[in-house]
mmCIF file of the C-alpha atoms, coordinates in Angstrom:
data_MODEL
# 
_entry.id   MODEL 
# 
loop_
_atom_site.group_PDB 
_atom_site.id 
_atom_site.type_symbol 
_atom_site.label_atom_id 
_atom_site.label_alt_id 
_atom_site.label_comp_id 
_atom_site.label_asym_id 
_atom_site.label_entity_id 
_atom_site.label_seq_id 
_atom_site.pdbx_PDB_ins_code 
_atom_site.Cartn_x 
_atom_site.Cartn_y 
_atom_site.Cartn_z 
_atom_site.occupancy 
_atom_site.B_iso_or_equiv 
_atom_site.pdbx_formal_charge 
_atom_site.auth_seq_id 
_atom_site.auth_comp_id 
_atom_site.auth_asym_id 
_atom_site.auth_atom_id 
_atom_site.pdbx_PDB_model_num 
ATOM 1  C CA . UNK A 1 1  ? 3.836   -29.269 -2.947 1.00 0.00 ? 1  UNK A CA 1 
ATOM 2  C CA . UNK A 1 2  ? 1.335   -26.896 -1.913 1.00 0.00 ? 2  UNK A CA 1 
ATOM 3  C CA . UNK A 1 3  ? 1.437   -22.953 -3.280 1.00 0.00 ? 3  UNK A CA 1 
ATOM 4  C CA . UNK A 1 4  ? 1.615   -20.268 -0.632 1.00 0.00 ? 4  UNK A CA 1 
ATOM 5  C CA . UNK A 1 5  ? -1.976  -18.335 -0.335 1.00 0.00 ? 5  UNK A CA 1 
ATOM 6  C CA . UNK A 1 6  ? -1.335  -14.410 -2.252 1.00 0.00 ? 6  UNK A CA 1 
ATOM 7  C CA . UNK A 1 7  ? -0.888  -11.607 0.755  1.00 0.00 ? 7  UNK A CA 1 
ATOM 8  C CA . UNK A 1 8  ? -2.512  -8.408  0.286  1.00 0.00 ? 8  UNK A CA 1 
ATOM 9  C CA . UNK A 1 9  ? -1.554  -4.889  1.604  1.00 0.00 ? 9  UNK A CA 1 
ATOM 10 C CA . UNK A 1 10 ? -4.106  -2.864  2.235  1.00 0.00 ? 10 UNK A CA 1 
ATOM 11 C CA . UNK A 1 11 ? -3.409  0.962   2.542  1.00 0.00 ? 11 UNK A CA 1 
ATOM 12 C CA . UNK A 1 12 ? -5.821  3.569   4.678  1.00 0.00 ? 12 UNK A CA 1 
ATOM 13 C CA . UNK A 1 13 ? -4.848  7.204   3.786  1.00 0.00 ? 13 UNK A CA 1 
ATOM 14 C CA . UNK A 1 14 ? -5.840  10.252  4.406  1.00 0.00 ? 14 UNK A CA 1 
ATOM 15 C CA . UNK A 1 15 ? -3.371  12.770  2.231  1.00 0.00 ? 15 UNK A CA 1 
ATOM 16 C CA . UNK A 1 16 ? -2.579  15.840  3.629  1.00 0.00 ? 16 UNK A CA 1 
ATOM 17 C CA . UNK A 1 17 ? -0.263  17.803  1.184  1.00 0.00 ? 17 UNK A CA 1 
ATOM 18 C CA . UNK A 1 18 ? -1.161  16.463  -2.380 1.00 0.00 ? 18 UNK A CA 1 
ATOM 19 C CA . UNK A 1 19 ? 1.931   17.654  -4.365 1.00 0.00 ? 19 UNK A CA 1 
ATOM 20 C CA . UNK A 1 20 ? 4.202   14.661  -2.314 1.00 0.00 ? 20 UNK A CA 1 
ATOM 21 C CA . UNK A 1 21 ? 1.689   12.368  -2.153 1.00 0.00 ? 21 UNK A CA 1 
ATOM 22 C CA . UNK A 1 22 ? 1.764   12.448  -6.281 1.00 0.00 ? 22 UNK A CA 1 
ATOM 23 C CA . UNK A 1 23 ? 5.102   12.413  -6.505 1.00 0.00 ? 23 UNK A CA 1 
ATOM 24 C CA . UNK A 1 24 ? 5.115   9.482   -3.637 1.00 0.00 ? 24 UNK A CA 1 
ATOM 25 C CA . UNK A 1 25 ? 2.475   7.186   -5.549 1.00 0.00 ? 25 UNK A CA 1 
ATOM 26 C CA . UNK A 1 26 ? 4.819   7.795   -8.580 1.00 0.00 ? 26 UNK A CA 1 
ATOM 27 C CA . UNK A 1 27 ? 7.271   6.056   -7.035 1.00 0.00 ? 27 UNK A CA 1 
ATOM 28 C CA . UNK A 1 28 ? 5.882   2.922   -5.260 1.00 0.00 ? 28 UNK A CA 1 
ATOM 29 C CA . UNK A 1 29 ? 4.993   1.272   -8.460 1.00 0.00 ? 29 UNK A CA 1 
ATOM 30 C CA . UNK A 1 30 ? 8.817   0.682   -9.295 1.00 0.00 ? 30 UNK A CA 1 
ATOM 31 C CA . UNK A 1 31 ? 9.464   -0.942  -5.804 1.00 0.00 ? 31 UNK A CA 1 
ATOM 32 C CA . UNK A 1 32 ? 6.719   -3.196  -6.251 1.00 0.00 ? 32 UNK A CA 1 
ATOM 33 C CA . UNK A 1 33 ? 7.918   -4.688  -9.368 1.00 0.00 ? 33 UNK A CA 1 
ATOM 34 C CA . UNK A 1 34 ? 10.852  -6.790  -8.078 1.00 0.00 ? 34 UNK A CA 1 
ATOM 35 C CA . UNK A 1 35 ? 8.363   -8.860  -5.893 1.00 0.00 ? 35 UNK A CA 1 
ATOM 36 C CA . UNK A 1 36 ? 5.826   -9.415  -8.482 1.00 0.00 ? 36 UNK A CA 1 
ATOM 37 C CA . UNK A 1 37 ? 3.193   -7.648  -6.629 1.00 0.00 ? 37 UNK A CA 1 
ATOM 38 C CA . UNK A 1 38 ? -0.203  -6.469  -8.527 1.00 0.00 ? 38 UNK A CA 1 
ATOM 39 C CA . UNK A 1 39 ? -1.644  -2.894  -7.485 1.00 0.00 ? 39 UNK A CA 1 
ATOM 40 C CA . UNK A 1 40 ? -5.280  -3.714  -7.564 1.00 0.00 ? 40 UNK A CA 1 
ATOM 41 C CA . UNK A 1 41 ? -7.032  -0.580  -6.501 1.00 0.00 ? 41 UNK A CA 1 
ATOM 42 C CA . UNK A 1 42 ? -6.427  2.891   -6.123 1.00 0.00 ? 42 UNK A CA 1 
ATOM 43 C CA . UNK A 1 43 ? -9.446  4.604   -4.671 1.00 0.00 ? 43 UNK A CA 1 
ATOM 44 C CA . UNK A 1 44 ? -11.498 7.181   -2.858 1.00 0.00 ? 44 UNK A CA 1 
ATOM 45 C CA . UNK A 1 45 ? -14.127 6.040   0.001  1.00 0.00 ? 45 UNK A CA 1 
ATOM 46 C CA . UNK A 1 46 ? -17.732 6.516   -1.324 1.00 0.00 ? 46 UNK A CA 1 
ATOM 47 C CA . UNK A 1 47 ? -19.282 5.847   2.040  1.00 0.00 ? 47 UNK A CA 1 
ATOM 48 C CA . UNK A 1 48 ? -18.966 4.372   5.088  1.00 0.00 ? 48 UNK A CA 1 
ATOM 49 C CA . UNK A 1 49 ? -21.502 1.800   5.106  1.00 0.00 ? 49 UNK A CA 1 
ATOM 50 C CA . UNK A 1 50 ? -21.086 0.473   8.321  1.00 0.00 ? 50 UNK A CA 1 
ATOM 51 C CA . UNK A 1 51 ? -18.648 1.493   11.795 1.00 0.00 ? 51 UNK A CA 1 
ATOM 52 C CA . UNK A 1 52 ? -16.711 4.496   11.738 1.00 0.00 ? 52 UNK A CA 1 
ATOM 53 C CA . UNK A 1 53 ? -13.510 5.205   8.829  1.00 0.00 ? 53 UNK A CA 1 
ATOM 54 C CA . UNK A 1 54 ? -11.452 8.161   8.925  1.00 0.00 ? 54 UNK A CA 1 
ATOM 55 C CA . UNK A 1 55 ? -9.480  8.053   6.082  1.00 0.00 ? 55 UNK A CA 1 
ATOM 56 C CA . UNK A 1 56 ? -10.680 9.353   2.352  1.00 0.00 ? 56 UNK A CA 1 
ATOM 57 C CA . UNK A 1 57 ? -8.414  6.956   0.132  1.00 0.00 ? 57 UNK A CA 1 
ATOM 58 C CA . UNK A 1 58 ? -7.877  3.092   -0.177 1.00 0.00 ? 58 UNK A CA 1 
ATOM 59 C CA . UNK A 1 59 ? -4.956  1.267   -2.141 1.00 0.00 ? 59 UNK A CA 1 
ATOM 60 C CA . UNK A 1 60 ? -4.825  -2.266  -2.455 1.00 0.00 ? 60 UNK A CA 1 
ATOM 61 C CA . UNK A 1 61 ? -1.817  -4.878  -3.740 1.00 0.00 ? 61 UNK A CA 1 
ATOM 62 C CA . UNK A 1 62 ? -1.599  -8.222  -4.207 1.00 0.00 ? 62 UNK A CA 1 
ATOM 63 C CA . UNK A 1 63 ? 1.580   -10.350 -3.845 1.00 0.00 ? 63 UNK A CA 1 
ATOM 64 C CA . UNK A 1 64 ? 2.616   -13.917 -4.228 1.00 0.00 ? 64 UNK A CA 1 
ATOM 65 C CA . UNK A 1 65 ? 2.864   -14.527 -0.950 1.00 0.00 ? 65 UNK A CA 1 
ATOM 66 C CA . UNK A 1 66 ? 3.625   -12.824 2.627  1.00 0.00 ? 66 UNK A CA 1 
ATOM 67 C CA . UNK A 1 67 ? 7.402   -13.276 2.071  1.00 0.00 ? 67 UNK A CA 1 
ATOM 68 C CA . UNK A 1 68 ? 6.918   -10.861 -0.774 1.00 0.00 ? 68 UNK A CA 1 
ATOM 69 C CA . UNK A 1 69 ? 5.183   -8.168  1.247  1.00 0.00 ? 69 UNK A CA 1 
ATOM 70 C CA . UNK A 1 70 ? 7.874   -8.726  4.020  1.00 0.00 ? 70 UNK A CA 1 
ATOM 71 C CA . UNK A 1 71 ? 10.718  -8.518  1.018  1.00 0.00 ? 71 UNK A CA 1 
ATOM 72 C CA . UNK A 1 72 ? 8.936   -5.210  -0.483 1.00 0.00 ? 72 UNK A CA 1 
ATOM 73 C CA . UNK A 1 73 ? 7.963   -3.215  2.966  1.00 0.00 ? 73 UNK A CA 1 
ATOM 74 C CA . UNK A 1 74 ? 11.895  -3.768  4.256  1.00 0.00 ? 74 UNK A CA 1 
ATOM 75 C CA . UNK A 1 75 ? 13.825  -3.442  0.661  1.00 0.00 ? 75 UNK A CA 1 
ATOM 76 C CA . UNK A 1 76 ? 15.900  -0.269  0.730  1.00 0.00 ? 76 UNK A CA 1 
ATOM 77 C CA . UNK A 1 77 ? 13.822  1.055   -2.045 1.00 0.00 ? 77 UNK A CA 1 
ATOM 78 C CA . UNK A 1 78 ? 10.709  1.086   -0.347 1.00 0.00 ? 78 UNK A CA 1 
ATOM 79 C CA . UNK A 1 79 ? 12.211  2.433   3.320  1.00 0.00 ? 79 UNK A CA 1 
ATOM 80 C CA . UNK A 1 80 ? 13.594  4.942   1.298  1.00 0.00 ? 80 UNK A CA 1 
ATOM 81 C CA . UNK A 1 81 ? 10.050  6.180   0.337  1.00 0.00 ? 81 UNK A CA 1 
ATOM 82 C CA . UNK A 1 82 ? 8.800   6.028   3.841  1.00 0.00 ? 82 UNK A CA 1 
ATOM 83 C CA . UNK A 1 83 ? 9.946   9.644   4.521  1.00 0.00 ? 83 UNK A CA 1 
ATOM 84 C CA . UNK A 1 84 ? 7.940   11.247  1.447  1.00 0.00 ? 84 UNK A CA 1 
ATOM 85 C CA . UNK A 1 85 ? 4.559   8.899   2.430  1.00 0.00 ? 85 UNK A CA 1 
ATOM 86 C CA . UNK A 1 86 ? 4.827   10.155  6.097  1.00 0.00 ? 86 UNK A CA 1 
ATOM 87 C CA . UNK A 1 87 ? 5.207   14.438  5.055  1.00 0.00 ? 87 UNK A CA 1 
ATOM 88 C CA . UNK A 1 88 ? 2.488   13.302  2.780  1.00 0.00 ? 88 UNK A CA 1 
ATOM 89 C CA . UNK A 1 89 ? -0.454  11.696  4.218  1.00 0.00 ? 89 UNK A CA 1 
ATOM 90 C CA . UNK A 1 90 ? -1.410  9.666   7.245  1.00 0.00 ? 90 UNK A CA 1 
ATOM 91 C CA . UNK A 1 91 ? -1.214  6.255   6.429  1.00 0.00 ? 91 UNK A CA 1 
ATOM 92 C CA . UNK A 1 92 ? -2.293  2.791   7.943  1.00 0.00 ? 92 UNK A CA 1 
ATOM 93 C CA . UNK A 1 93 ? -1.181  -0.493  6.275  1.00 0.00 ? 93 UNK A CA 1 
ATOM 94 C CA . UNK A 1 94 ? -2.090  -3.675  7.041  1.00 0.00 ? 94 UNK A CA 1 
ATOM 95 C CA . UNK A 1 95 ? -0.767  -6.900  5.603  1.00 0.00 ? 95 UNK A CA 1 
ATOM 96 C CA . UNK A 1 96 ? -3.541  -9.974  5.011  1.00 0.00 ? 96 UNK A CA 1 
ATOM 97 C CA . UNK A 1 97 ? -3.294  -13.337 3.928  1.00 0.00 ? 97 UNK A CA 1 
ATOM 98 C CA . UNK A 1 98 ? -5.969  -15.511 1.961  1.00 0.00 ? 98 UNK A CA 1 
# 
């Protein structure tokens, strides 16, 4: 029986009003929990080393698996946080598998 590969989400933001975003990233940790997902990385860019990047900030979580991200992204809990990230910041997420 072979083990799915982990899935990553990988989060490009630029935050715009920094009172939500705080009270956003508050929040996401408990919604991640349920799928056993890992936040790796909370960050700001230090340079762009190579092409063009917009955004200031970088998150990063692992998961189990891609079901997992799938489960997380559409659970109630996290759609009902979508609102706060969009008023907050301008953010691109991108799902990965490896």
């Amino acid at each position: 029986m072979s083990v799915p590969p982990s899935a990553y989400v990988i989060g490009h933001i630029s935050i715009r009003d920094d009172a939500r975003w705080a009270e956003y990233r508050d929040k996401v940790p408990a919604t991640l929990e349920p799928w056993g997902a890992e936040l790796l990385l909370r960050a700001k860019t230090a340079a762009v080393l190579g092409g063009s990047h917009h955004h200031t900030d970088v998150v990063i979580i692992r998961f189990p698996d891609l079901a997992s991200v799938n489960g997380w992204f559409n659970s109630a809990a996290y759609q009902a946080l979508i609102p706060l990230r969009s008023a907050a910041a301008d953010v691109d997420l991108i799902s990965f598998v490896g």
